[in-house]
N, C-alpha and C positions, 0 to 999 in steps of 0.2 A: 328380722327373721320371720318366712311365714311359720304360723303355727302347727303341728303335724296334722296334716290330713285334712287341709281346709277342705269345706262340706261344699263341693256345687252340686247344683239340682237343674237338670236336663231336661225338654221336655223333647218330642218329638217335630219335624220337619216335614209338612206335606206325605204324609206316611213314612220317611224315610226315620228309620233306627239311629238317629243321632247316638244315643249312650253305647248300643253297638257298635256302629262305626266311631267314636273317637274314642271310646273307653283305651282301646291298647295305645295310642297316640298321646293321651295324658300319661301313661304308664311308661312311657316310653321320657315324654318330652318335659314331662311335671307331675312329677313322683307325689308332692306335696297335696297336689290337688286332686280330691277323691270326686269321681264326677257320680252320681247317682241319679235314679229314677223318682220321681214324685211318689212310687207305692215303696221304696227302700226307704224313706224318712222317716222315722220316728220323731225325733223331734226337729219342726221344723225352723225352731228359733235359732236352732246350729247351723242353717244353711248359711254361709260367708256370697255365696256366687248363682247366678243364674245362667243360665247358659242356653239362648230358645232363638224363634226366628217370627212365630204366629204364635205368643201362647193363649193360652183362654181365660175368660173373662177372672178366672179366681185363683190365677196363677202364682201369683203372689201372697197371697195371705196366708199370715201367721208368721213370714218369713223375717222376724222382728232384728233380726243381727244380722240383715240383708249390708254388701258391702259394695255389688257393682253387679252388672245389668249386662250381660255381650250378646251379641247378637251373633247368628250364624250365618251371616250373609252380610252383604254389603250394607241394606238398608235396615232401618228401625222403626218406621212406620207405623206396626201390627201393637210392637213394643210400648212407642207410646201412648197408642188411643187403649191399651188396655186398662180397664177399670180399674184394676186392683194394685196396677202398679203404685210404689211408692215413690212421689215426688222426689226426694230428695235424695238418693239413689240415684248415683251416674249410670247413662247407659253408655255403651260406647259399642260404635260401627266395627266390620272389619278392615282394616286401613291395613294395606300393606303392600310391600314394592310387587310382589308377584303377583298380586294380581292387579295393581297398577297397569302392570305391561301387558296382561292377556284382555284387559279394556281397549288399550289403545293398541293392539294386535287386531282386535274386532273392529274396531273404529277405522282404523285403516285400510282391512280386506275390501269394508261396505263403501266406503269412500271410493276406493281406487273401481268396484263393482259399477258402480253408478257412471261414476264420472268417464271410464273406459267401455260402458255399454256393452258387459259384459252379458248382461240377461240376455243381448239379443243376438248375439252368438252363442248359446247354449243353443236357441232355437235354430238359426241356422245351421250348427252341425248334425240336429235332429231331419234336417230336409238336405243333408249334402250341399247347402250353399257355399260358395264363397263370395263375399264382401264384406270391404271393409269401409271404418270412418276413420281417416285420415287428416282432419284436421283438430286442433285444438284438444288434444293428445295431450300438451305440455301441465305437466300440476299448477304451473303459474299461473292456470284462466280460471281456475277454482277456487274462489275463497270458500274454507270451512269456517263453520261457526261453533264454538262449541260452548251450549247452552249450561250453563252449571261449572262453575270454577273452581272444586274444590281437589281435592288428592288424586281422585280421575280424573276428571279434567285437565291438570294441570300436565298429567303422563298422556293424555291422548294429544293435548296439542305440541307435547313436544316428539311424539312421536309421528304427525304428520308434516312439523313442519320439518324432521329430519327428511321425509320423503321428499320435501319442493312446496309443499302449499302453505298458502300464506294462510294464516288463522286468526281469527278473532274470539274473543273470549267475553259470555255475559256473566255476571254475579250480580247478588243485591249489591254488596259494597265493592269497593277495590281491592283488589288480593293485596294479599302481604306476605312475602316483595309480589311487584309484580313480573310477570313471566315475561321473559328477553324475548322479541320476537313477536309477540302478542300485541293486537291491537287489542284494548280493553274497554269495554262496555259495563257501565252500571247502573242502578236503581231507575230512571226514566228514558233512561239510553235503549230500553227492547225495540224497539221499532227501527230507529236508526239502527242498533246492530243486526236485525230479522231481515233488514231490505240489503243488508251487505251479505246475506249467507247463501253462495249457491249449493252449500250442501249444511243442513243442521245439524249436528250431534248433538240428543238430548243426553244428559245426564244427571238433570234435574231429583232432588228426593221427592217422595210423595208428600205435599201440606195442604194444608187448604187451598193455599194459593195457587199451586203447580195442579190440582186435580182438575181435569177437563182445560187445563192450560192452550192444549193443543189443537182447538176448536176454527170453524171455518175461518173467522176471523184474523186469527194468529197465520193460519195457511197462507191468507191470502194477501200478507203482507211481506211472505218471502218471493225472489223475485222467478220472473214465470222463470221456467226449466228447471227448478232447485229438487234438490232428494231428500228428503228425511231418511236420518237414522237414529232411529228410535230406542235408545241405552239404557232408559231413565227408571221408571217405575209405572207398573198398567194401572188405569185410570187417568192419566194423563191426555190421552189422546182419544179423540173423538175419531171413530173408525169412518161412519157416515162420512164426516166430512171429509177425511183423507180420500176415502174412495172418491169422493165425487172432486176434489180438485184431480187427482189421477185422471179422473176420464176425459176430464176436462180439458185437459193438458197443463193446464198451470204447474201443475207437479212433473215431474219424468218421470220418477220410482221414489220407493220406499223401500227401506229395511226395517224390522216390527221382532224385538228380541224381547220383550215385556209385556203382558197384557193383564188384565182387571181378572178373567178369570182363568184360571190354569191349572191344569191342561186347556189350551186353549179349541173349543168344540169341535168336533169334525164340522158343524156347518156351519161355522161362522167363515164370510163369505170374503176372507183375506189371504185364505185358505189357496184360492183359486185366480186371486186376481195376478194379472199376467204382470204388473207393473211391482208388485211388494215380494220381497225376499222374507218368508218365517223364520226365524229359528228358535226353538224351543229352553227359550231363557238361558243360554250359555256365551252370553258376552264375558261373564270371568267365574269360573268354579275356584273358590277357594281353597287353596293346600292345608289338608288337618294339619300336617305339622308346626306351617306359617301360622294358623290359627291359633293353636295351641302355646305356643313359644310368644305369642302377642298376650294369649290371657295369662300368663305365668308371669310374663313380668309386670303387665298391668297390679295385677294382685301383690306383688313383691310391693310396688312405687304403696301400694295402699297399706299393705300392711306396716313401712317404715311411716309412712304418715299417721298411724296409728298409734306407733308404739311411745310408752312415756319417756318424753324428755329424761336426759341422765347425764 
């Protein structure tokens, strides 16, 4: 049983009212779990839950009966380089089928955008043109590649290859199982898989290793005509070198849903390039409810691991 009124402590979201917007949604969805603000705490050793996305360096502390870590978004990045986190405290991502499918719903618009040259009929219906490209139409002449194998991943390439395109899959290790369908790529396999992708889907998390991953080097071993779409986390991708394989032509287009700083500036110069599609971080917005109903019963699994044997 949880205990009444387990204590989590919220912090805020890029200015957005986190405790505002899901206060009624726990109230709603998990009566149990009392969601509060950093200045409602009195004592903070009562807090059981955290519940943040970027918090700040002293977020953590004090929080001595801490039981688990969620994050309000897909990634936990901000989460773990936080100073004051405590190690031994699970965090755990948001994993779940809805927003699985609103990944691989994105993954697939920007695919089918690229691959069916759609940017350049937006332009021609701006000049009354007509013409068309008529050959090599078919999803069969497309391999996608999709970088990062894990719970997205795993929904975007089953939702392209429900489309016709053959797909390929990179991870550090082998999944388990692996995906029907799926060619698989791992740990020194990148290069062999990067030269097989004419379209990339990143979905990579942010680490050491994945930061500036996307750099002229890694470009220029996808093969010429290929699109980037860009799923993953900002700080991955070197913009310089994107643009200049674009002009180059080694690239045809990009899709760019993530970036290092965000809001991303009015004059950062991706803004305008005729080859890259923006959009403003909405590859998957997560459902409070689905949110909510994944931290209640996370909590539930903890608190029976908790409780003494009888």
């Amino acid at each position: 049983m949880i205990e009444p009124k387990m204590i989590g402590l919220v912090t805020t979201l890029g200015g957005i009212d986190l405790a505002g917007h899901y206060r009624p949604v726990f109230a709603q969805h998990a009566p149990e779990l009392e969601l509060r603000t950093p200045d409602e705490v009195d004592d903070r050793g009562a807090v059981r839950f955290v519940f943040t996305f970027r918090p700040a360096d002293d977020a953590f502390d004090g929080l001595t009966g801490l039981r688990a870590i969620f994050s309000a978004g897909a990634g936990t990045d901000a989460i773990m380089a936080c100073p004051s986190r405590p190690a031994h405290v699970p965090v755990f991502r948001v994993e779940d089928a809805d927003q699985a499918l609103q990944m691989a719903g994105y993954a697939a618009f920007h695919v089918h955008w690229h691959h069916r040259n759609m940017a350049r009929y937006v332009v021609q219906q701006q000049r009354g043109e007509w013409s068309r490209v008529v050959k090599g139409l078919s999803p069969t002449y497309r391999l996608v590649g999709v970088l990062g194998f894990g719970h997205m991943g795993r929904a975007i390439a089953r939702g392209l290859m429900a489309l016709g395109y053959p797909v390929a899959g990179y991870s550090r290790r082998p999944p388990e199982p692996p995906e029907p369908g799926v060619e698989h790529f791992q740990g020194d396999g990148l290069d062999a898989f990067l030269a097989r992708a004419d379209m990339l889907v990143n979905v990579l998390p942010l680490t050491e290793n994945t930061r500036g991953l996307i750099d002229a080097g890694f470009l220029g071993r996808l093969p010429a005509g290929a699109a980037l779409i860009h799923m993953g986390r900002g700080g991955q991708v070197d913009e310089a070198a994107l643009i200049a394989a674009l002009d180059s032509g080694h690239l045809s287009g990009a899709s760019l849903d993530v970036f290092e700083i965000e809001p991303l500036p009015p004059d950062d110069p991706v803004w305008r390039h005729p080859k890259i599609l923006v959009t403003p971080h909405v590859a998957s917005i997560p459902e409070p409810a689905f949110v909510v109903r994944a931290i209640r019963q996370r909590m539930r699994q903890i608190a029976g691991q908790d409780a003494p044997a009888g």
